[in-house]
Every structure is written in C-alpha cells, then in structure tokens.
DSSP file (Angstrom, degrees, kcal/mol; ACC not computed):
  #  RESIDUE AA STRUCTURE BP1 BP2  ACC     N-H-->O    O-->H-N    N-H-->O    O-->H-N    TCO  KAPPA ALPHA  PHI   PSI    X-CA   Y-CA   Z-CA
    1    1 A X              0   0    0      0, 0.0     6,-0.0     0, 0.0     4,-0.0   0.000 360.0 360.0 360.0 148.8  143.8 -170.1    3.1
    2    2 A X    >   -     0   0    0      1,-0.1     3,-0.6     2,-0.1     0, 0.0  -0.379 360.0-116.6 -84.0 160.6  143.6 -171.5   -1.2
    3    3 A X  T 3  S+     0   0    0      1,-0.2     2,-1.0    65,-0.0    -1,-0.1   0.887 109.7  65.4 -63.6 -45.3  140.0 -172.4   -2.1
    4    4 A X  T 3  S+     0   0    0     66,-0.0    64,-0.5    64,-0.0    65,-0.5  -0.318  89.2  96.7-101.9  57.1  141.0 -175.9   -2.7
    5    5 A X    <   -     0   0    0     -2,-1.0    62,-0.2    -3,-0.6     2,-0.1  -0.988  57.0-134.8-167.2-168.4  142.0 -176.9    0.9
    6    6 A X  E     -A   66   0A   0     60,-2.0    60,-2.1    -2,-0.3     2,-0.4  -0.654  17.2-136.2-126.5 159.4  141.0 -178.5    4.3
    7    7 A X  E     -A   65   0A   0     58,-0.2    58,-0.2    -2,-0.1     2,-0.1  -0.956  21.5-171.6-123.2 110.3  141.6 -177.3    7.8
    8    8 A X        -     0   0    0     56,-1.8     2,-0.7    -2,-0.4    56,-0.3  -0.450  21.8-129.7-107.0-175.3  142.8 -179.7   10.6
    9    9 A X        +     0   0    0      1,-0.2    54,-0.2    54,-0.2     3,-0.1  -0.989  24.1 176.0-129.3 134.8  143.2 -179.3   14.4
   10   10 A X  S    S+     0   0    0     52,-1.9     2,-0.2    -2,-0.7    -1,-0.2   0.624  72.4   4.8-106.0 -22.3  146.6 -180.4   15.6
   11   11 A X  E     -B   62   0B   0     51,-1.6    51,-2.4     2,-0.0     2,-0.6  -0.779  60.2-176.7-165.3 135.4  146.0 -179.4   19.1
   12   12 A X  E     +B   61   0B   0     49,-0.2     2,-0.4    -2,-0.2    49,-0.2  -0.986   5.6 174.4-145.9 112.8  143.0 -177.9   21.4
   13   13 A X  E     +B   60   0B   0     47,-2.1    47,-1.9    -2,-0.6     2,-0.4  -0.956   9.1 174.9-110.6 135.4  143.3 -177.1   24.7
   14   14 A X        -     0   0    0     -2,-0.4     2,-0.5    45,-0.2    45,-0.3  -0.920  19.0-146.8-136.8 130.1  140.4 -175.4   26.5
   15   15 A X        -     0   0    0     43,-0.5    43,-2.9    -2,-0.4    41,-0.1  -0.923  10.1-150.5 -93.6 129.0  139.6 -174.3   30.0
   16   16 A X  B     +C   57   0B   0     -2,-0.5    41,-0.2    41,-0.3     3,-0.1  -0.232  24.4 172.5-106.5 152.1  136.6 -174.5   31.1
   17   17 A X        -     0   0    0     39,-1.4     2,-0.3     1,-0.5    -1,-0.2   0.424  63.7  -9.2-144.6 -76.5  136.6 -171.2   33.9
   18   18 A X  S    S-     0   0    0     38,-0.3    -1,-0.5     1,-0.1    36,-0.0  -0.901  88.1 -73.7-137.8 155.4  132.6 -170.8   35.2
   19   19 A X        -     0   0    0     -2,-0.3    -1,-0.1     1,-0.1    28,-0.1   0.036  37.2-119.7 -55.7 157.1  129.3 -172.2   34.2
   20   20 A X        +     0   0    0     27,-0.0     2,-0.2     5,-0.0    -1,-0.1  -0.016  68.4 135.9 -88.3  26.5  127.5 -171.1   30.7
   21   21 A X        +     0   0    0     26,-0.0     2,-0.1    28,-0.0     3,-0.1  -0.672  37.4  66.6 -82.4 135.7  124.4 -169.9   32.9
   22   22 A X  S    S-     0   0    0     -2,-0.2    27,-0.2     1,-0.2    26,-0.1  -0.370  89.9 -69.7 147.6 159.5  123.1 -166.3   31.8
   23   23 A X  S    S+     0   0    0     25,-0.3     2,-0.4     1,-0.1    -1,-0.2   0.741 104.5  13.5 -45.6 -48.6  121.3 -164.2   28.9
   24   24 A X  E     -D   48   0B   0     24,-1.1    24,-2.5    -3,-0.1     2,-0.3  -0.976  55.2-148.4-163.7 133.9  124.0 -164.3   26.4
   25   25 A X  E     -D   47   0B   0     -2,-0.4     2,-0.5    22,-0.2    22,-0.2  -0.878  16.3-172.9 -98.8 124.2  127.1 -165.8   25.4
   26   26 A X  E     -D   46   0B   0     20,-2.9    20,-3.2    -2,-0.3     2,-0.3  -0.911   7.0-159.8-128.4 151.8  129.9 -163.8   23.5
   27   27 A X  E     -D   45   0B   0     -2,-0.5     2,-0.5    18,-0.2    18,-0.2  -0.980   3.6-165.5-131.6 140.4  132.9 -165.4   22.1
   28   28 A X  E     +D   44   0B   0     16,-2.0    16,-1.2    -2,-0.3     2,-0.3  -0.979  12.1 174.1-136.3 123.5  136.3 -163.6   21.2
   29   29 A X  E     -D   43   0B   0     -2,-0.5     2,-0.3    14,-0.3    14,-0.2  -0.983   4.8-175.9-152.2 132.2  138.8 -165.3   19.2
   30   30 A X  E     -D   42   0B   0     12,-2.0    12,-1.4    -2,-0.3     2,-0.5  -0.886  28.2-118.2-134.9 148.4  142.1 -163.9   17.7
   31   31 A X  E     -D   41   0B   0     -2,-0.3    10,-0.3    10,-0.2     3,-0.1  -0.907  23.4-173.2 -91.3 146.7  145.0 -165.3   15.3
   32   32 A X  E     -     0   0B   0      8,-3.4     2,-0.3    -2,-0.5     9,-0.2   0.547  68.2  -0.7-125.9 -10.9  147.6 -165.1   17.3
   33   33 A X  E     -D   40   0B   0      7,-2.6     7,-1.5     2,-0.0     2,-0.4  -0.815  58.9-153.8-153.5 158.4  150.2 -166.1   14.4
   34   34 A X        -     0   0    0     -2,-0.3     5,-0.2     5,-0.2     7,-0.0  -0.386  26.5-177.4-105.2  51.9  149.4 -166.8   10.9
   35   35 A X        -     0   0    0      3,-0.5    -2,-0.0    -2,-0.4     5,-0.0   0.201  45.4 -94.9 -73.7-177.5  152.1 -169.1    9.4
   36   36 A X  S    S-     0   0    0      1,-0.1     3,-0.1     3,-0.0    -1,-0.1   0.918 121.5  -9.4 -51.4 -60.3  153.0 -170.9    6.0
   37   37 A X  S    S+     0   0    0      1,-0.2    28,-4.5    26,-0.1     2,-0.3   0.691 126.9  66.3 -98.9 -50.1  151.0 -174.2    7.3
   38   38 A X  E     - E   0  64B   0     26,-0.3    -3,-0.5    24,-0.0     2,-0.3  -0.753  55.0-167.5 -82.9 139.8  150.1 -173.7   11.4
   39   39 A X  E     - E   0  63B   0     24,-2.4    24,-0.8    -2,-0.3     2,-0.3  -0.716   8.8-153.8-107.9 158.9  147.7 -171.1   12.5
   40   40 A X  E     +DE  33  62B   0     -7,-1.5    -8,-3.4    -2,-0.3    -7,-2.6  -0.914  20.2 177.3-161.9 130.0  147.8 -170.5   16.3
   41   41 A X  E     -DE  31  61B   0     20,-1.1    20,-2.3    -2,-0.3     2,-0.2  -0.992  16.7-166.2-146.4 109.3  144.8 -169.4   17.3
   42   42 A X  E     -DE  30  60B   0    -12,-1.4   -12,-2.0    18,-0.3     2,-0.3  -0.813  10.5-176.6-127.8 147.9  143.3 -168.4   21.1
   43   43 A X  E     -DE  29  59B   0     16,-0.7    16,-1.1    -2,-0.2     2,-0.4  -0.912   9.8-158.1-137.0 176.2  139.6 -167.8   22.0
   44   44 A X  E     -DE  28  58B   0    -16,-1.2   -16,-2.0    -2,-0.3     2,-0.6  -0.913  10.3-145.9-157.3 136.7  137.7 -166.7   25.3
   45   45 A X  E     -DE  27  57B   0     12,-3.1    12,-1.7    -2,-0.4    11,-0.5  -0.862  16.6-165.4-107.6 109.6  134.3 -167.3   26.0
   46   46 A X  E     -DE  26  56B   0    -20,-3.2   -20,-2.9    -2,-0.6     9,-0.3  -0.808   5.8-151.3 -88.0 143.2  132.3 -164.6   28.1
   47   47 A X  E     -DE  25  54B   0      7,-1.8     7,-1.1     8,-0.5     2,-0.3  -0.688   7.9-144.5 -78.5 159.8  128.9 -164.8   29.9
   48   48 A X  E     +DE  24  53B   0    -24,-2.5   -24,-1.1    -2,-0.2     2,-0.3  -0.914  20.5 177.9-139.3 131.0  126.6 -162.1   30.5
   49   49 A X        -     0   0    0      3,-2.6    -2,-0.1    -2,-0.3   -28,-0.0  -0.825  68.9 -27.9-119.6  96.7  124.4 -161.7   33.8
   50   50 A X  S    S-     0   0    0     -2,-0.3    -1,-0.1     1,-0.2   -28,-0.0   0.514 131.8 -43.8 101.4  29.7  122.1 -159.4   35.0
   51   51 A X  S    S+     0   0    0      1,-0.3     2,-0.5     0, 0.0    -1,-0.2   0.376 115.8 115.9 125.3  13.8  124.3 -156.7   32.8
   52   52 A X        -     0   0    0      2,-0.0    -3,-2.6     0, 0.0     2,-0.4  -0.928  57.4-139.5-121.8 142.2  128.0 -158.2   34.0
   53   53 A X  E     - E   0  48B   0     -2,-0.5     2,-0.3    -5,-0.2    -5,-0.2  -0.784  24.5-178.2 -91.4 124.1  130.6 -159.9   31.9
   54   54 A X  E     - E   0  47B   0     -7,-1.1    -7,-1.8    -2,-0.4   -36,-0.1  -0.994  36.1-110.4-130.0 112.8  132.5 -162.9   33.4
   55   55 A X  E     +     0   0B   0     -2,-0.3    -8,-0.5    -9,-0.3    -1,-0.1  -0.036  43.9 160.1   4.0 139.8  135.0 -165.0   32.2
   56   56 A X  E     - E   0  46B   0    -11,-0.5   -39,-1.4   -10,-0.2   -38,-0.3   0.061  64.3  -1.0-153.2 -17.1  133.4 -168.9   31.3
   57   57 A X  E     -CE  16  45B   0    -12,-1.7   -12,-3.1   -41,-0.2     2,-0.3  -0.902  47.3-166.2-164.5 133.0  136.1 -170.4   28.9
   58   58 A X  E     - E   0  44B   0    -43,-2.9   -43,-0.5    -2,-0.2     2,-0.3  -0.811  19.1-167.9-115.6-173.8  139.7 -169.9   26.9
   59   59 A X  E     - E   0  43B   0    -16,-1.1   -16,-0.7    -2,-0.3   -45,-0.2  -0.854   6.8-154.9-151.1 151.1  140.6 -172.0   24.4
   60   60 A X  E     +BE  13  42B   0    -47,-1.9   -47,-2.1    -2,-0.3     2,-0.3  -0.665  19.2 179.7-137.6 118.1  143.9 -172.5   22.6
   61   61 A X  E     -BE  12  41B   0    -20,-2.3   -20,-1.1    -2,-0.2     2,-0.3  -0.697  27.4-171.9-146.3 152.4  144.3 -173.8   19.6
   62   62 A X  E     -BE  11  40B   0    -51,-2.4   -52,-1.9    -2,-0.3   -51,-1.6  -0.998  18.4-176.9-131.5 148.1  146.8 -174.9   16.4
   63   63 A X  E     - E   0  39B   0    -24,-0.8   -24,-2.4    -2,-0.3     2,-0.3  -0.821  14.9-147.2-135.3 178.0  145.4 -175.9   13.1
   64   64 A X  E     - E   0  38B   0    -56,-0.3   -56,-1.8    -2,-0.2     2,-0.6  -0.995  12.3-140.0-136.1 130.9  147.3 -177.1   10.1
   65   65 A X  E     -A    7   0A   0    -28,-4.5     2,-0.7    -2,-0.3   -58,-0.2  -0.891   8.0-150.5-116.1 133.9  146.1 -176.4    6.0
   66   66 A X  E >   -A    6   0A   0    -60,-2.1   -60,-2.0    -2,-0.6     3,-0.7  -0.897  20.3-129.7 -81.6 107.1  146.5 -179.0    3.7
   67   67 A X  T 3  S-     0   0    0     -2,-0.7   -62,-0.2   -62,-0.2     3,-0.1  -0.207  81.8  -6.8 -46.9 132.7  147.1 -177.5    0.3
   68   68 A X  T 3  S+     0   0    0    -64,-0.5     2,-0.4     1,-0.2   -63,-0.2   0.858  98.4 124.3  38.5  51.2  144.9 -178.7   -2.7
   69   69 A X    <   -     0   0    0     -3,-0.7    -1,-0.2   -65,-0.5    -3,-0.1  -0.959  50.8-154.0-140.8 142.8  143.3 -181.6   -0.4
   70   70 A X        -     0   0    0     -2,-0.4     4,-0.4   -65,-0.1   -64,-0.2  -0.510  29.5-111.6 -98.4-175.4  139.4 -181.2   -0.4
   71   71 A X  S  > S+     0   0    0      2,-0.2     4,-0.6   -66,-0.1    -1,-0.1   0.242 118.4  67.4 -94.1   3.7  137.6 -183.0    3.3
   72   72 A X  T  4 S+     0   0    0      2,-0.2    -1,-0.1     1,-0.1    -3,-0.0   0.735  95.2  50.2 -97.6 -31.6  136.2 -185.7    0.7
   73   73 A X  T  4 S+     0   0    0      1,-0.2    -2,-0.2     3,-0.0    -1,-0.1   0.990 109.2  50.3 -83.4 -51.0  139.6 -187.0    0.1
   74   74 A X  T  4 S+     0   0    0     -4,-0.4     2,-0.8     2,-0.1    -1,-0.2   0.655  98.7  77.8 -49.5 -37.5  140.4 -187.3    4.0
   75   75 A X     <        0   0    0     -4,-0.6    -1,-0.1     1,-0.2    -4,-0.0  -0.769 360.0 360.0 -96.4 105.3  137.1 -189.3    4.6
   76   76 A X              0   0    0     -2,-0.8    -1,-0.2     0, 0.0    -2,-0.1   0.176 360.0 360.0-131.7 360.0  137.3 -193.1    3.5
C-alpha cells in the first residue's frame, strides 16, 4: 500500500461459530490475494479453554486502496 492512501471495506462477512468465553483469544488472518486495488483477505478467531483450541469466528473480507486520498479527505 503508498504512504499517501486510505483503506476501505467493500465487503465483510463474518461468522460468528461459539461464544468468546475462555483465557485467551488468538486471531489468524491471511491475504488470500493481493491485487492492483482489492485485497481479499480471511481471518479466524480461536478460543482457548482449560488448554484447548476451538473454533469461535471466520471472517471474510475485501478492501479497496484509494491511491493518494488521505481519511481526512473522505470525512466531510
């Protein structure tokens, strides 16, 4: 991504799997392709309880970068 631009979400999907009860929450998130303007982008949210890893969320996601467009100009 250039220094001088902003990161939108064109589409987020998430499913929501099992509750976020338990010591610690680890999240794992990959590009899954890296294009000229869209990113596509997947994540998956684990718990851990009493020493076991479960499933609790994926995510899918697309963003878009606007070239030489700061977040200041987007906000009126």
């Amino acid at each position: 991504m250039e220094e001088h631009s902003s990161v939108l979400t064109v589409e987020f999907k998430i499913n929501l799997i099992a509750p976020g009860d338990g010591e610690l929450l680890i999240g794992k998130s990959n590009v899954i392709k890296n294009g000229r303007t869209l990113t596509i982008c997947n994540s998956e949210v684990y718990i851990v309880k009493d020493g076991n890893e479960k499933l609790c969320a994926v995510a899918q996601l697309t963003l878009i970068e606007l070239k030489n467009s700061t977040d200041k100009k987007l906000i009126k």
